[in-house]
C-alpha positions as CSV (number, residue, x, y, z in Angstrom):
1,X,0.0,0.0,0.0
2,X,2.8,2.6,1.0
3,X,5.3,1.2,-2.1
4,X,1.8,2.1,-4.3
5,X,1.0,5.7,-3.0
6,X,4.7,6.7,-3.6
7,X,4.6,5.4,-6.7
8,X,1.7,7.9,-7.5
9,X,3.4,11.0,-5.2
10,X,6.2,10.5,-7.2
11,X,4.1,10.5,-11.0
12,X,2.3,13.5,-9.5
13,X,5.3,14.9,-9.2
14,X,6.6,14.1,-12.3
15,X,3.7,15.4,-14.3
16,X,4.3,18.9,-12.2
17,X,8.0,18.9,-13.3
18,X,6.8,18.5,-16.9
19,X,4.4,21.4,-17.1
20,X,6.8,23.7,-15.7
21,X,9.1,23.3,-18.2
22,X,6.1,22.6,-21.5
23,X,4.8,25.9,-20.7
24,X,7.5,27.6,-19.3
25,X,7.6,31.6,-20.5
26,X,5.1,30.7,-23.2
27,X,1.3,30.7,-22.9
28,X,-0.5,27.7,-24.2
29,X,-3.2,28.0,-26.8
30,X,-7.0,28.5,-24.9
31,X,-8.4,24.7,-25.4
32,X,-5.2,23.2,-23.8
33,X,-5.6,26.3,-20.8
34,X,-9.5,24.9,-20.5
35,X,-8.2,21.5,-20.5
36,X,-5.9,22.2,-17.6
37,X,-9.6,23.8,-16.0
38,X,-11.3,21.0,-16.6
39,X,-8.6,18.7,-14.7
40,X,-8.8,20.6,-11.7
41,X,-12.2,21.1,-11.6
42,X,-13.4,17.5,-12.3
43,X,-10.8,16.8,-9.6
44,X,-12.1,19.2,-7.1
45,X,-15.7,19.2,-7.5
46,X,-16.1,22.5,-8.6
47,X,-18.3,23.7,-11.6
48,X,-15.5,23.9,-14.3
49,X,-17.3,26.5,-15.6
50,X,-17.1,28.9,-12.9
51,X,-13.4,28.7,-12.6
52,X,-13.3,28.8,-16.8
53,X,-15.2,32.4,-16.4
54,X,-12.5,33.7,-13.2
55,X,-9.7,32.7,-15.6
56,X,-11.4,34.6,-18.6
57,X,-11.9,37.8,-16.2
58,X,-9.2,37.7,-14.4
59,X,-6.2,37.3,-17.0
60,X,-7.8,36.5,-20.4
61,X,-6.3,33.2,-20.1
62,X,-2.8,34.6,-20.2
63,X,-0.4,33.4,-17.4
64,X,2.8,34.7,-18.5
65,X,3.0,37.9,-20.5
66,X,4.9,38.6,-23.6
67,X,8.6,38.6,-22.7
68,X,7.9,35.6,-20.9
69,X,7.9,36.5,-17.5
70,X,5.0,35.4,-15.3
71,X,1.8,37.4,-15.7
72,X,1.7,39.9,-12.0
73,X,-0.7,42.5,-10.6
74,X,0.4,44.0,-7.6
75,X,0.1,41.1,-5.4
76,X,-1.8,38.6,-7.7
77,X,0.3,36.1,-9.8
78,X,-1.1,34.0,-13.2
79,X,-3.7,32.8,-14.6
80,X,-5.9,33.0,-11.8
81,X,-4.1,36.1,-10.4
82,X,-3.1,34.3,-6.7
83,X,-2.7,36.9,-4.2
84,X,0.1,35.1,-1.7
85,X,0.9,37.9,0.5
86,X,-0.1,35.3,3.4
87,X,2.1,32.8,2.2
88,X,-0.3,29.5,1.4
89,X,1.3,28.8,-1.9
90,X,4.7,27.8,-3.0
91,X,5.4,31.3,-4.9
92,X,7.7,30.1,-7.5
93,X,5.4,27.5,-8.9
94,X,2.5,29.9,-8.9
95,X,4.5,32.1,-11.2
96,X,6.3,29.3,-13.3
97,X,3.7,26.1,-13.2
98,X,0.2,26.8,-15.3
99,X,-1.7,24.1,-13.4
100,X,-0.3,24.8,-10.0
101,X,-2.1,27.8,-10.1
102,X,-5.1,27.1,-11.2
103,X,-5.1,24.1,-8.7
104,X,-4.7,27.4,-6.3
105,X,-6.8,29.4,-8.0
106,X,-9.7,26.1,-7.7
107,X,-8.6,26.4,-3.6
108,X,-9.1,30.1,-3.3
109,X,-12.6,29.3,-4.4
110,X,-13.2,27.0,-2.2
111,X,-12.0,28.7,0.6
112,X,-14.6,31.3,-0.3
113,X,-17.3,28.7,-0.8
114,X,-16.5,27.7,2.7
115,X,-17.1,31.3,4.1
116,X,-20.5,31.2,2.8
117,X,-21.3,27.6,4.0
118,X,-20.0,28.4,7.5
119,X,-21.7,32.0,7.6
120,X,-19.0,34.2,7.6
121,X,-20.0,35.8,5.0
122,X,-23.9,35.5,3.5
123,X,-24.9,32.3,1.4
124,X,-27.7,31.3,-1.5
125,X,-30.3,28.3,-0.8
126,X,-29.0,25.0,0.6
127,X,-25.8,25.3,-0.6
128,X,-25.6,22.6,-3.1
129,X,-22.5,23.0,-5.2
130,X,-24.0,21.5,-7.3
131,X,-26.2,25.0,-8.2
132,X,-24.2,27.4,-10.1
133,X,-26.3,30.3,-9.1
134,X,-25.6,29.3,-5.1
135,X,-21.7,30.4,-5.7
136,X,-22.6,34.0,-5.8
137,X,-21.1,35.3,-2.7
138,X,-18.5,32.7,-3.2
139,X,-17.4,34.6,-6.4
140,X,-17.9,37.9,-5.1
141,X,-15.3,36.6,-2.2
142,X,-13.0,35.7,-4.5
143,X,-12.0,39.1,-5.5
144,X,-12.4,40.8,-2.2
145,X,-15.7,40.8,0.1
146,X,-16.1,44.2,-0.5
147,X,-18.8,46.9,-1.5
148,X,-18.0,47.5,-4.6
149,X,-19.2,44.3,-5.2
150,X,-22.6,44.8,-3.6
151,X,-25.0,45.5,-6.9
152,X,-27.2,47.6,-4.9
153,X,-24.3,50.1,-3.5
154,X,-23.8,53.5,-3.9
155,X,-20.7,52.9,-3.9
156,X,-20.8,49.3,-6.4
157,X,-18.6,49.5,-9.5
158,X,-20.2,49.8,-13.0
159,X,-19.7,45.9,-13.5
160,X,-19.4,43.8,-10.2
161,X,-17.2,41.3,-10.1
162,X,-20.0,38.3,-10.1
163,X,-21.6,39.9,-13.1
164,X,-18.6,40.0,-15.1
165,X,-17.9,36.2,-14.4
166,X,-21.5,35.3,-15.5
167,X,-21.5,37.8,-18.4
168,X,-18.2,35.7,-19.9
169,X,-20.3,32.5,-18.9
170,X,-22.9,33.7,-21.2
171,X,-21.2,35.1,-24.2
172,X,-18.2,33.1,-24.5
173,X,-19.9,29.3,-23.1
174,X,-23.8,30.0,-23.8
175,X,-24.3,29.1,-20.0
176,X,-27.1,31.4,-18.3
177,X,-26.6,31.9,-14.6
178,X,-29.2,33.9,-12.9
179,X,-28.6,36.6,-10.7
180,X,-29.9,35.8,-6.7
181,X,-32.3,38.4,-6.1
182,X,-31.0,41.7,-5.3
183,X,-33.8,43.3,-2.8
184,X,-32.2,40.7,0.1
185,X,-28.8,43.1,-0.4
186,X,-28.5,46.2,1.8
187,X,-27.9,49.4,0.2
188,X,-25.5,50.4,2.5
189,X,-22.7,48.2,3.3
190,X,-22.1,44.6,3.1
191,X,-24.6,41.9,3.6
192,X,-25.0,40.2,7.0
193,X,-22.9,36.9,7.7
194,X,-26.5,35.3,8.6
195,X,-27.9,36.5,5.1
196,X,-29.2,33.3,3.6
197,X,-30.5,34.5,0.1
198,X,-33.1,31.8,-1.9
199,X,-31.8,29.9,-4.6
200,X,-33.2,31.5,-7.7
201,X,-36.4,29.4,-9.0
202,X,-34.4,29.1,-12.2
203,X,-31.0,27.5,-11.4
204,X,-28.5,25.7,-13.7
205,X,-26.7,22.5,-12.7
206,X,-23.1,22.8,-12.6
207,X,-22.5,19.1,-13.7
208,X,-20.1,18.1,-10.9
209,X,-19.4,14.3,-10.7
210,X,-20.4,12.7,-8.1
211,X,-19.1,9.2,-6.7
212,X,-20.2,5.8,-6.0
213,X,-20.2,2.9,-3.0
214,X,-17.4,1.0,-3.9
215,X,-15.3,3.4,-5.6
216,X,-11.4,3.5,-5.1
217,X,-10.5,6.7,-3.9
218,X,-6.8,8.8,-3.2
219,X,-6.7,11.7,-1.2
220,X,-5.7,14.6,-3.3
221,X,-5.1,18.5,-3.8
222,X,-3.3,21.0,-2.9
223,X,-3.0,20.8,0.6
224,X,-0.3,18.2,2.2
225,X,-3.2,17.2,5.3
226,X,-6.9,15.7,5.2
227,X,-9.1,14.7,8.0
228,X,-11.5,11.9,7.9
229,X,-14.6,12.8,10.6
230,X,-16.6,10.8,12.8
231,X,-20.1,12.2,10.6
232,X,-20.7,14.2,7.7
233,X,-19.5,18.0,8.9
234,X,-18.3,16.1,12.1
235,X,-15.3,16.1,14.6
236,X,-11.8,15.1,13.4
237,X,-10.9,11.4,14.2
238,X,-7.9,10.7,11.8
239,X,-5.4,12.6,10.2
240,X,-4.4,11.8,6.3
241,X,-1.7,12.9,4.1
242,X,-1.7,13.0,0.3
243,X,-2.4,10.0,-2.0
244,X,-4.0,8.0,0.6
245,X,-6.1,4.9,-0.8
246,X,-9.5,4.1,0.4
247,X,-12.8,2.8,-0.5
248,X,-16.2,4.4,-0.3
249,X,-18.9,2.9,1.9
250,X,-21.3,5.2,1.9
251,X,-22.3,8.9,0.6
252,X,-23.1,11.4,-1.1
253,X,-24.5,13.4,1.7
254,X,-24.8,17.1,1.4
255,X,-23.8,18.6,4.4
256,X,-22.8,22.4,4.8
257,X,-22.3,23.1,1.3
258,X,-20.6,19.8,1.0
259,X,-20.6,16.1,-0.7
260,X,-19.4,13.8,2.3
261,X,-18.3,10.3,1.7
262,X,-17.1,8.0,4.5
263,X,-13.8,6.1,3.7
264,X,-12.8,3.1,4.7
265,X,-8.3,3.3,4.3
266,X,-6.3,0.4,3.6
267,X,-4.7,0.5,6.9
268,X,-8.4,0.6,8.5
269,X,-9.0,3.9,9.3
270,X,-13.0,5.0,8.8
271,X,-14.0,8.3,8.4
272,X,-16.4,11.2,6.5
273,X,-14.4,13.3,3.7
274,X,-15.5,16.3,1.3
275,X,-15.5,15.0,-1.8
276,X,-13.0,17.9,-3.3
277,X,-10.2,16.2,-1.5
278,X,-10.7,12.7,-3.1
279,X,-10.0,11.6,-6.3
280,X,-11.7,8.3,-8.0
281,X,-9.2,5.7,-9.2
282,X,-11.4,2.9,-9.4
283,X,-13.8,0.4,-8.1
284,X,-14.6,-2.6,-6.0
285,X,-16.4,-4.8,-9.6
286,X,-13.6,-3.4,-12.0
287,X,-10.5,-2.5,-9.4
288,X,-7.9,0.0,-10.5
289,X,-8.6,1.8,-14.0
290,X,-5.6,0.7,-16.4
291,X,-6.8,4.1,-18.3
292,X,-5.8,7.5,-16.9
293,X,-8.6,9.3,-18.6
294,X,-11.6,7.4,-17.2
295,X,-11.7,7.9,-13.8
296,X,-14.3,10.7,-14.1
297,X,-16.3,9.4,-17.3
298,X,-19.8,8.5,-17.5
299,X,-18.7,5.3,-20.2
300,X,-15.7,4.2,-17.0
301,X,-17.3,1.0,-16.4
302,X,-18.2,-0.1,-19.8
303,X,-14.9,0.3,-21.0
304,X,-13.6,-1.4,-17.7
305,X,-16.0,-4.5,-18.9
306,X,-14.7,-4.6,-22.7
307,X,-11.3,-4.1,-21.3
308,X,-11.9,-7.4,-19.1
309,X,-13.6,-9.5,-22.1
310,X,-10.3,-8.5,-24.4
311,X,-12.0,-6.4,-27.0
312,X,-10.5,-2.9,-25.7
313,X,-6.5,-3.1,-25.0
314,X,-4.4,-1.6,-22.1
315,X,-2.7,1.6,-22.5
316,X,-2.0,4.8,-20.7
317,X,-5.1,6.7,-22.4
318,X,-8.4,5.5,-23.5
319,X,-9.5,8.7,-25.2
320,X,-13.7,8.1,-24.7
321,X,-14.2,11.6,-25.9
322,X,-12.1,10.9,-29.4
323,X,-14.0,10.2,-32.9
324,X,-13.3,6.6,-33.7
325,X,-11.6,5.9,-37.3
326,X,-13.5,4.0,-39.7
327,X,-10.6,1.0,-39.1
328,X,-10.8,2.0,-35.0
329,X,-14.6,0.9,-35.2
330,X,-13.9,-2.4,-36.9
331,X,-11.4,-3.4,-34.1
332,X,-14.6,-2.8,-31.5
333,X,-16.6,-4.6,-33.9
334,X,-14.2,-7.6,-34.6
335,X,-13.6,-8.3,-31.5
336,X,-16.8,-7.6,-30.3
337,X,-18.0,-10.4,-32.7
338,X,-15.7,-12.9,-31.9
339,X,-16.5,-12.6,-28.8
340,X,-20.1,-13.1,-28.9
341,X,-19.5,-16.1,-31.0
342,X,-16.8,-17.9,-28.8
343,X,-19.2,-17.3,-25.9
344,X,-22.7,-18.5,-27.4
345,X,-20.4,-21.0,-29.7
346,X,-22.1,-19.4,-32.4
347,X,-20.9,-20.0,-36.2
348,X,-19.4,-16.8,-38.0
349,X,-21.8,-14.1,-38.5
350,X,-21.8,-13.1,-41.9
351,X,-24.5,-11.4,-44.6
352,X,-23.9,-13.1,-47.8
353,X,-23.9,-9.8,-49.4
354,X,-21.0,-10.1,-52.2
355,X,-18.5,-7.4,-51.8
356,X,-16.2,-5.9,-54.2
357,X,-12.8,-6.6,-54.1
358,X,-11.0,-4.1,-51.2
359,X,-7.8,-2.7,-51.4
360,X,-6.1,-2.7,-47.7
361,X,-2.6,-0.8,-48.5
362,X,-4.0,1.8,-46.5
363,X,-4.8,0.4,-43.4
364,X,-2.8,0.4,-40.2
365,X,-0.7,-3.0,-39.7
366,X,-2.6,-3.6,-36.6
367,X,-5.8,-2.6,-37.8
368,X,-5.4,-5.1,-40.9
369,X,-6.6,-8.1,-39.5
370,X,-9.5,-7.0,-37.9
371,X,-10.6,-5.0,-41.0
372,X,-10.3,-8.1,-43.2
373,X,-12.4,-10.0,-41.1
374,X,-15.1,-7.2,-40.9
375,X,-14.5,-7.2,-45.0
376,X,-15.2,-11.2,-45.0
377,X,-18.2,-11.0,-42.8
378,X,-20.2,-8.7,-45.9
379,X,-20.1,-5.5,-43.9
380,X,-18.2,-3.4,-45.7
381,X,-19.7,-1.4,-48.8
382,X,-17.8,2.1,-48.4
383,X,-14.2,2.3,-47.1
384,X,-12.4,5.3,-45.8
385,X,-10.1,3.8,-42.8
386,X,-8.8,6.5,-41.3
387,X,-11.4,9.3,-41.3
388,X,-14.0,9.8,-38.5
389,X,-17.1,8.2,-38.4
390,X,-20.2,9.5,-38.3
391,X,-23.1,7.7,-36.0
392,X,-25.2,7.0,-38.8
393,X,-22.5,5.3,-41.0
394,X,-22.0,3.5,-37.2
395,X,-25.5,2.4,-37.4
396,X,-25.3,1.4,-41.1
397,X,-22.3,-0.8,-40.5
398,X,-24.0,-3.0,-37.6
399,X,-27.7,-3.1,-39.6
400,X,-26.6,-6.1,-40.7
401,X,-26.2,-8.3,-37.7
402,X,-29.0,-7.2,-36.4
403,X,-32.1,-9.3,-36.8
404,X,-35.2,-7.3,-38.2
405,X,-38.6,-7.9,-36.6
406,X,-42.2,-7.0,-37.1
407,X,-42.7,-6.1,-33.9
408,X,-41.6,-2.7,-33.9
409,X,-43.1,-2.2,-37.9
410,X,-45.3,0.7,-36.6
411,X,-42.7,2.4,-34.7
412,X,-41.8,6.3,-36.1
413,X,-38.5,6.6,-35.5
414,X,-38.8,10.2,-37.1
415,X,-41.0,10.6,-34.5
416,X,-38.8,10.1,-31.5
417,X,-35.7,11.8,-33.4
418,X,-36.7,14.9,-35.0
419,X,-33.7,15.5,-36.8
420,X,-33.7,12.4,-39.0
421,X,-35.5,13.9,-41.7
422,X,-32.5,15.0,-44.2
423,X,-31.5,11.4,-44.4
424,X,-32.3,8.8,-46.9
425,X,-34.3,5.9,-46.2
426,X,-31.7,3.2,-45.7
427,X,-29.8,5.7,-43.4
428,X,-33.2,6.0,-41.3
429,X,-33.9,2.2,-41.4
430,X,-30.3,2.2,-39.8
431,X,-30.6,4.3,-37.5
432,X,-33.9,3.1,-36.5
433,X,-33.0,-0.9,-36.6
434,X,-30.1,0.0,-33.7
435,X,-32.3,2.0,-31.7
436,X,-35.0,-0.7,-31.4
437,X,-32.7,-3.4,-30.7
438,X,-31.1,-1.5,-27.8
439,X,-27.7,-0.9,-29.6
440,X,-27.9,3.1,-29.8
441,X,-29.9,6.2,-28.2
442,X,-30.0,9.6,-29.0
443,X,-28.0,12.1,-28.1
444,X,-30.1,14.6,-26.2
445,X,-33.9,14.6,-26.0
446,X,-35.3,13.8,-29.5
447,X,-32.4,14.3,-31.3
448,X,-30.0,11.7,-32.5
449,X,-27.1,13.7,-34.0
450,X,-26.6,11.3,-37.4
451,X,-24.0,13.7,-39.0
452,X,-21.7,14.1,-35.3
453,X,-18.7,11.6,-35.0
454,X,-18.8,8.6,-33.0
455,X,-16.9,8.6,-29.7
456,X,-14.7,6.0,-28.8
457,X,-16.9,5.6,-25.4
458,X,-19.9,6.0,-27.1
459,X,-18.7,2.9,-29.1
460,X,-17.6,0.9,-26.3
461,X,-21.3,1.1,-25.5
462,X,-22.3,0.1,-28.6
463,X,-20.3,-2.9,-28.6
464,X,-21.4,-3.6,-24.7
465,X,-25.0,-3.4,-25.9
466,X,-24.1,-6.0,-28.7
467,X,-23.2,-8.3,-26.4
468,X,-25.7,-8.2,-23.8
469,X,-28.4,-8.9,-27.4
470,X,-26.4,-12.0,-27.9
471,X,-25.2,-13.0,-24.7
472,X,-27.9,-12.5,-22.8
């Protein structure tokens, strides 16, 4: 257990000493900065959004400025523009290290989330997190918890502070966030700490993952120290440091503007934790993820599952969110195949359709088998093996193992996705032949998203739902 959690201390570290010296003097285009947001946030349990819009206002993204010396305002340092005058931060890595500072920058916000949840300064509703429109005196905390900020001041500025950070939440990520409502603030100086403000009737969600009984768990963030408590919000019992392994037993429970999970360690220590401090590495039915990228995806333990029946590989990165290739899909599907067959002791599933000869020159090496045997079963009509592929040439490649049936005749598939209509009748039989044989669902409410790419997670699902039609 201790040989494992320096192992990770020690990658941690590692990946820190990297993006000191990736980015060093030299800002980093936006999408890789939001990437870095995202990270933390995920990590954290923090609405990534919230910290995207303090980045946006507080240093346009830039964390270093054109000479390549770190980005400074007085007091305030980077991307997140860190005011250390007290000391909590290491100074050097908040002016040289990109995600050391926003990590800091996702603990400032924190620390103001916690003044609102522990009434020293006001707060919004119940003070779920989970509520983007509860952080408001969070934010306003987080540059200063002064008047100026007060939208109802005399003395306010043109543009508070909170308004700015929703306004760039608007324009720049088409996120509305409503505004608490104003007639609970004093005109004349700042609001009571016993100021509890009503969530605003419309609210937005601020999509924060949430964990599971029977997750694997580190301790993790900025901090060196974590206490486990004897109840949700409780008394201290045990004292943790960082990358400490555990397992959920039970949670979430909200609890002073909170998620709470109790912990069970490896050396038997038992306790309630805030969910920002823990990090998900696995689970009790799939154990440790081989994948770094998973840990916080909706498709986790799907892939886990193909992972354990061979038909997804081990590597470093699973990349759910990636288009799949053409030739990526006919790995899934391959495998997928052989699978089912070895299981049920089925005979090969093939169409009998005649195919033209294919040329496979272009084809990866280790993509070549697998295509062939796609080729030999009669699926392939249309070859392109390295481009993206859309979800209704996804459906149109599996229409063929699927067994039709009268039973679902009358159903209007245009009907339950309204954007269907451009396509051509084979497309839509496709697309409709999946989705009433369990394979594929839409992508939002009533919309199916033919022309989008396929992900590689949303293929693992599709080969996961193949198997469970044979299997089962």
């Amino acid at each position: 257990m201790k040989t494992t959690s320096r192992k990770i201390l020690m990658i941690i570290i590692l990946l820190l000493i990297l993006n000191i010296k990736a980015y060093a003097g030299v800002n980093p285009p936006r999408y890789e900065i939001e990437g870095m947001i995202d990270q933390v946030a995920m990590k954290r349990g923090i609405p990534a959004i919230l910290l995207k819009g303090i980045a946006r206002v507080e240093s346009v993204y830039k964390h270093f400025n054109s000479d390549g010396s770190p980005k400074i305002c007085g007091t305030s340092i980077g991307l997140m523009q860190i005011n250390n005058v007290y000391g909590g931060y290491d100074n050097y890595r908040l002016k040289h290290d990109i995600l050391y500072n926003i990590e800091a920058g996702a603990d400032v916000l924190l620390s103001k989330w916690t003044m609102s949840s522990t009434n020293q300064v006001s707060s919004v509703g119940n003070m779920d997190p989970n509520i983007l429109e509860n952080w408001y005196f969070a934010l306003w905390a987080y540059n200063g918890w002064t008047v100026s900020n007060n939208p109802v001041s005399p003395y306010a500025k043109k543009y508070t502070y909170q308004q700015l950070v929703y306004d760039v939440i608007e324009k720049e990520y088409g996120k509305k966030i409503h505004n608490i409502d104003f007639s609970y603030l004093p005109r004349e100086g700042k609001p009571s700490r016993s100021l509890r403000v009503p969530t605003p009737a419309n609210f937005s969600s601020g999509n924060i993952i949430l964990y599971e009984k029977g997750d694997y768990v580190i301790t993790d963030g900025i901090r060196g120290t974590y206490y486990l408590r004897d109840a949700p919000a409780g008394n201290y019992v045990y004292q943790l440091g960082r990358a400490q392994l555990g397992t959920i037993t039970e949670g979430p429970v909200l609890m002073n503007g909170f998620y709470w999970y109790k912990v069970c360690t490896g050396d038997g220590k038992e306790g309630w934790l805030e969910r920002n401090w823990l990090v998900r590495t696995g689970d009790t039915q799939y154990g440790k993820y081989i994948y770094e990228d998973i840990a916080f995806h909706w498709a986790r333990k799907t892939i886990m599952d193909l992972y354990g029946k061979g038909i997804v590989c081990g590597a470093a990165m699973f990349n759910p969110d990636k288009p799949v290739t053409f030739e990526e899909f006919c790995i899934f599907l391959s495998r997928t195949l052989n699978y089912t067959e070895s299981i049920k002791q089925l005979s090969k599933i093939q169409t009998g359709k005649k195919i033209l000869f294919y040329d496979f020159t272009n084809v990866h090496s280790w993509a070549l088998d697998y295509m062939k045997d796609i080729y030999e079963r009669g699926l392939l009509e249309d070859v392109h093996p390295l481009e993206k592929l859309e979800r209704k040439k996804a459906a149109m490649l599996i229409d063929d193992i699927l067994a039709a049936s009268d039973k679902y005749d009358q159903v209007d598939i245009k009907l339950i996705f309204s954007d269907l209509e451009d396509l051509p009748e084979d497309e839509i039989s496709a697309v409709k032949k999946a989705y009433v044989n369990g394979i594929v669902s839409g992508k939002s409410i009533k919309t199916f998203c033919p022309d989008e790419y396929l992900t590689r997670a949303e293929t693992a699902v599709m080969m996961y739902n193949i198997i469970k039609k044979y299997v089962s």
